[in-house]
C-alpha positions as CSV (number, residue, x, y, z in Angstrom):
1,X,96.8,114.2,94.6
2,X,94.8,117.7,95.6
3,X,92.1,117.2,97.7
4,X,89.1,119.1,96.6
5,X,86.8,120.6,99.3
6,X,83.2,119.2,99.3
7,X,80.8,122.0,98.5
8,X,77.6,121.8,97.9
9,X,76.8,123.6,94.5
10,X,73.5,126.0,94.6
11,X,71.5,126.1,91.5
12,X,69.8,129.5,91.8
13,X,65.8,129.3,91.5
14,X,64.8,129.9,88.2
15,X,62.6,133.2,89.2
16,X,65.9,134.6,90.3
17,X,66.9,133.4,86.9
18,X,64.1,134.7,84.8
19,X,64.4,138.4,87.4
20,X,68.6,138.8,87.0
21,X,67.8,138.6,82.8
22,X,64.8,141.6,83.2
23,X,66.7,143.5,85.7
24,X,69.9,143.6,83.3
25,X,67.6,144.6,80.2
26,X,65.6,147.7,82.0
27,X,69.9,148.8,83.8
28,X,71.4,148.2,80.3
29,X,68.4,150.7,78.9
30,X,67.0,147.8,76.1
31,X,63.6,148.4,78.1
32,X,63.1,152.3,79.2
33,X,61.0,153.4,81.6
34,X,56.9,153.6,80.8
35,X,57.6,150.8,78.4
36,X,55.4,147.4,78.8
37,X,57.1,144.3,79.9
38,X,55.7,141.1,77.6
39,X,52.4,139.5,79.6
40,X,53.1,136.4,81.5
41,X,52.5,134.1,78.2
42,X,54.9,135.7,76.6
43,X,57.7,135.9,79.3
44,X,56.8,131.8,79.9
45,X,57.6,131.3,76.6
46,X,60.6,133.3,76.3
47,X,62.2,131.9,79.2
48,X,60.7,128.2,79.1
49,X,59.2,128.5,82.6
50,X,56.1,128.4,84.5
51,X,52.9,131.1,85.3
52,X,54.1,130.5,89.2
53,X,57.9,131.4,88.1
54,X,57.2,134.3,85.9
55,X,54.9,135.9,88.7
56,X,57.8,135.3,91.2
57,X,60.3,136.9,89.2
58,X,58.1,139.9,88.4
59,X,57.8,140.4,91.8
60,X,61.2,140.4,92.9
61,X,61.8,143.2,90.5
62,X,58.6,145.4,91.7
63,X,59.7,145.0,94.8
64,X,63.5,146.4,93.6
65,X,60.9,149.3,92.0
66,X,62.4,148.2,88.5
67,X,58.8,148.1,87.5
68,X,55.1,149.0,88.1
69,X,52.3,146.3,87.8
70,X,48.6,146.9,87.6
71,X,46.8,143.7,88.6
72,X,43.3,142.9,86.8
73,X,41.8,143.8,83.6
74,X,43.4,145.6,81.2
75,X,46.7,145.8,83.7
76,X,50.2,144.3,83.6
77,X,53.7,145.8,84.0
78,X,55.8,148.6,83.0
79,X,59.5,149.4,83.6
80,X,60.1,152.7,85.7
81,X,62.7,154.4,86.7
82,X,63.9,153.9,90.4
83,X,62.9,155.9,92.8
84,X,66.2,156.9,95.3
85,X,63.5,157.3,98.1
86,X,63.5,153.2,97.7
87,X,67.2,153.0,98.2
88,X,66.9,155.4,101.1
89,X,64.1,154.0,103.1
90,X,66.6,150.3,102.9
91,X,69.1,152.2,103.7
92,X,67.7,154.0,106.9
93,X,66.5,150.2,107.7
94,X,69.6,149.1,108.3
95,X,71.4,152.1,109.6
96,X,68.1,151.6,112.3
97,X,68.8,148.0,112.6
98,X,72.5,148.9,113.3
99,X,71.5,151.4,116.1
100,X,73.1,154.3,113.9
101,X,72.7,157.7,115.9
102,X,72.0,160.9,114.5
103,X,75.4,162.1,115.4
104,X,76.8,159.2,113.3
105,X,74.5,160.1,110.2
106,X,75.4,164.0,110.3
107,X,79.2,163.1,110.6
108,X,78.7,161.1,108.0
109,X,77.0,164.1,105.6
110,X,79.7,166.0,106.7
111,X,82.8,163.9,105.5
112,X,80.7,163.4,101.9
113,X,79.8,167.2,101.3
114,X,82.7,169.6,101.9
115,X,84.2,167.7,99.8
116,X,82.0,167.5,97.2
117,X,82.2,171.3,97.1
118,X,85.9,171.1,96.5
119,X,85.9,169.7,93.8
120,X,83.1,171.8,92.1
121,X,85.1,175.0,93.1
122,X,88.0,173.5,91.1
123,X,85.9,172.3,88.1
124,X,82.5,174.0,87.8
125,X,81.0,175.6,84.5
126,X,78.5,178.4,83.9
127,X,75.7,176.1,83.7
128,X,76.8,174.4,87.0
129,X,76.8,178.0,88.6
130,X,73.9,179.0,86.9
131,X,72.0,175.7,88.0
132,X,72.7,176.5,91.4
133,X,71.6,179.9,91.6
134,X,68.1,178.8,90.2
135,X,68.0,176.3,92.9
136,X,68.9,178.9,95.4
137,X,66.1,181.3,94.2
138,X,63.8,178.5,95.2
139,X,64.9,178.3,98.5
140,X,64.6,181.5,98.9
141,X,61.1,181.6,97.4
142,X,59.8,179.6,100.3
143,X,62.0,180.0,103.1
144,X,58.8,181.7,105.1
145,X,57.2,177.7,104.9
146,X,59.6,175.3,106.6
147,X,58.3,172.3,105.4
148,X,58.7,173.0,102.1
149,X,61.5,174.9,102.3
150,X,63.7,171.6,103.7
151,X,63.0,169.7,100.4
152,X,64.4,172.5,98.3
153,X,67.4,172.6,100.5
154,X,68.0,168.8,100.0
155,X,67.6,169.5,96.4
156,X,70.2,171.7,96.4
157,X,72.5,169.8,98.7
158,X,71.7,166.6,96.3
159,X,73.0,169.5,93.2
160,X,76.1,170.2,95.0
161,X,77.2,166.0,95.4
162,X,75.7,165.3,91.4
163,X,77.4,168.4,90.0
164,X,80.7,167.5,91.6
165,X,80.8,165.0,88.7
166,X,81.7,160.9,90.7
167,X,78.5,159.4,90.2
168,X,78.7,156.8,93.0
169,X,78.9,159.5,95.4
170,X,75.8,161.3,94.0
171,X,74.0,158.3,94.6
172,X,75.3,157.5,98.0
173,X,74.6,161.6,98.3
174,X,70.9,161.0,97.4
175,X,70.0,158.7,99.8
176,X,72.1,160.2,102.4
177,X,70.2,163.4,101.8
178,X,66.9,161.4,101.9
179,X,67.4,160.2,105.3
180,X,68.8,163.9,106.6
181,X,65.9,165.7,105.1
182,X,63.4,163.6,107.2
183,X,65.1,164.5,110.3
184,X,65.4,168.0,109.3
185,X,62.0,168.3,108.8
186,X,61.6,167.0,111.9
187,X,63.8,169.1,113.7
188,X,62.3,172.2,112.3
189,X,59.1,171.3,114.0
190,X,60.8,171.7,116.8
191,X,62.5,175.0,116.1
192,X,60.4,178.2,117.2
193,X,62.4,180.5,115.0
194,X,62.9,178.1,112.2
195,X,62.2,181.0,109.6
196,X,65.1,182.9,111.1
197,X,67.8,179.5,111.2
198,X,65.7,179.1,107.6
199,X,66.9,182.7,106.0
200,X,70.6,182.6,107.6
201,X,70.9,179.2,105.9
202,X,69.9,180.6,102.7
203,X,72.5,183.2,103.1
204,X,74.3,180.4,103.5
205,X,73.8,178.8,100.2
206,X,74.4,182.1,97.9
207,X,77.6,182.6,99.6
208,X,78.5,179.4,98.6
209,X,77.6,179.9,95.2
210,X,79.6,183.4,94.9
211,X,82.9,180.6,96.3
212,X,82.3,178.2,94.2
213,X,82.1,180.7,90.8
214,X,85.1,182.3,92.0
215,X,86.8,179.3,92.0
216,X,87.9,179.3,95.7
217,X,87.9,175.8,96.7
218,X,89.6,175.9,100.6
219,X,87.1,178.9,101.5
220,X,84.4,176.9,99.8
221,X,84.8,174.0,101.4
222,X,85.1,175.5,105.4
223,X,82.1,177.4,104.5
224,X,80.1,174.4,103.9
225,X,81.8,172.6,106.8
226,X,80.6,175.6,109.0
227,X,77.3,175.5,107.7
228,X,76.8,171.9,107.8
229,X,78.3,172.0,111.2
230,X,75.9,174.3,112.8
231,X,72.8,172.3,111.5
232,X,73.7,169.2,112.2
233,X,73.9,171.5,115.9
234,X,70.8,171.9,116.0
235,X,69.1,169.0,114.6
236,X,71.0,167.3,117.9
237,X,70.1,169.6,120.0
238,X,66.1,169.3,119.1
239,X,66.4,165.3,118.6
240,X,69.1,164.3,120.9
241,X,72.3,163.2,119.4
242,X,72.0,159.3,120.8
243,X,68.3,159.2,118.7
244,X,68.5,156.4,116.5
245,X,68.1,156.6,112.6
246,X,64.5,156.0,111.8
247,X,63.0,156.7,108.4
248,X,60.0,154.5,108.7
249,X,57.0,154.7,111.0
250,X,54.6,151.7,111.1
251,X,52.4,152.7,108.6
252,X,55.4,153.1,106.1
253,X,55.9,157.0,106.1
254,X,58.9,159.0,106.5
255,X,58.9,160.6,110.0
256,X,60.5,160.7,113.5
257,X,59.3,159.0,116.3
């Protein structure tokens, strides 16, 4: 006769319940973003549960940023779309809680981005080029202003990852980027020629482009290595390479300590 291990069995609480069946409606699209979720009456009667349950469960989801709720009069909640600064600020949590260097986080960009550009050298479009060189005039619009010049940069690092075309590295990509841009923001406060490193990494972007439309994935790809290589240079050279990963100061916004 088989012996069967004793388990105990765990009957998940039902705002977990209630929260798993919302969360799978707003990710399957049957609720879109700006749309209303039912009030509490009607989600207690729909799922046969309590006011206490169906106010758990909502706020499991708000805090996943699934949805938005307005508390009082006149309020109650709407599905949005998730934000990848969310994702990001988790993820720097526990790349902080890990005692992840910056060294370890730029390696890390530069194993997902080369290769990225690879594979849009060997599969782009017009639009894809075309994207990219409207991105590029951005930069270039406000590379005179670092801080808003680094979040036009990480929009066009983000194009490069999404454009590539694998989804689930665009998303890793994003919140990858997230976490770099902080730091480069940072590190450009502590650059006195940051215009100058600003413009020669503009130049670096529109060579890229001009690779990538050619088609010429190997010289695409050290290109970006190079340039990836010599920021992450700096950056560990204004923040110190052993500087721990941190995307959240006490008061909850993004910035360096």
């Amino acid at each position: 006769m088989t012996l069967i291990e004793r388990r105990p069995v765990r009957i998940p609480k039902a705002a977990v319940v209630v929260a798993g069946s919302l969360r799978r409606s707003i990710v399957r699209g049957d609720l879109q973003p700006g749309d209303p979720l039912p009030n509490e009456t009607a989600l207690m009667e729909l799922y046969d549960v309590s006011r206490p349950v169906v106010r758990e469960a909502l706020r499991i989801i708000e805090s996943e940023a699934l949805i938005s709720v307005k508390r009082g009069a006149g309020g109650g909640a709407r599905v949005r779309r998730p934000d990848v600064g969310v994702a990001a600020r988790h993820t720097a949590l526990l790349l902080q809680l890990e005692g992840t260097t910056l060294a370890d986080l730029f390696e890390a960009r530069a194993i997902l981005e080369p290769d990225a550009v690879r594979r849009l050298a060997l599969r782009h479009s017009r639009d894809d080029v075309r994207q990219l060189r409207r991105r590029h005039r951005e930069d270039q619009r406000h590379v005179d202003d670092p801080a808003v010049y680094a979040v036009h940069a990480a929009r066009f690092h983000e194009e490069l990852i999404e454009l590539a075309g694998n989804k689930t590295l665009a998303v890793l990509g994003r919140q990858l980027l997230e976490i770099v841009e902080s730091h480069n923001r940072a590190t450009l406060e502590r650059t006195e020629d940051a215009v100058e490193v600003l413009r020669g990494a503009s130049d670096f972007h529109g060579r890229l482009i001009d690779l990538i439309e050619a088609g010429d994935a190997e010289a695409a790809e050290a290109h970006w290595r190079q340039h990836l290589d010599e920021a992450a240079a700096v950056a560990l050279e204004r923040l110190g390479p052993t500087t721990i990963v941190d995307l959240l100061g006490e008061d909850g916004d993004r910035r360096i300590r």
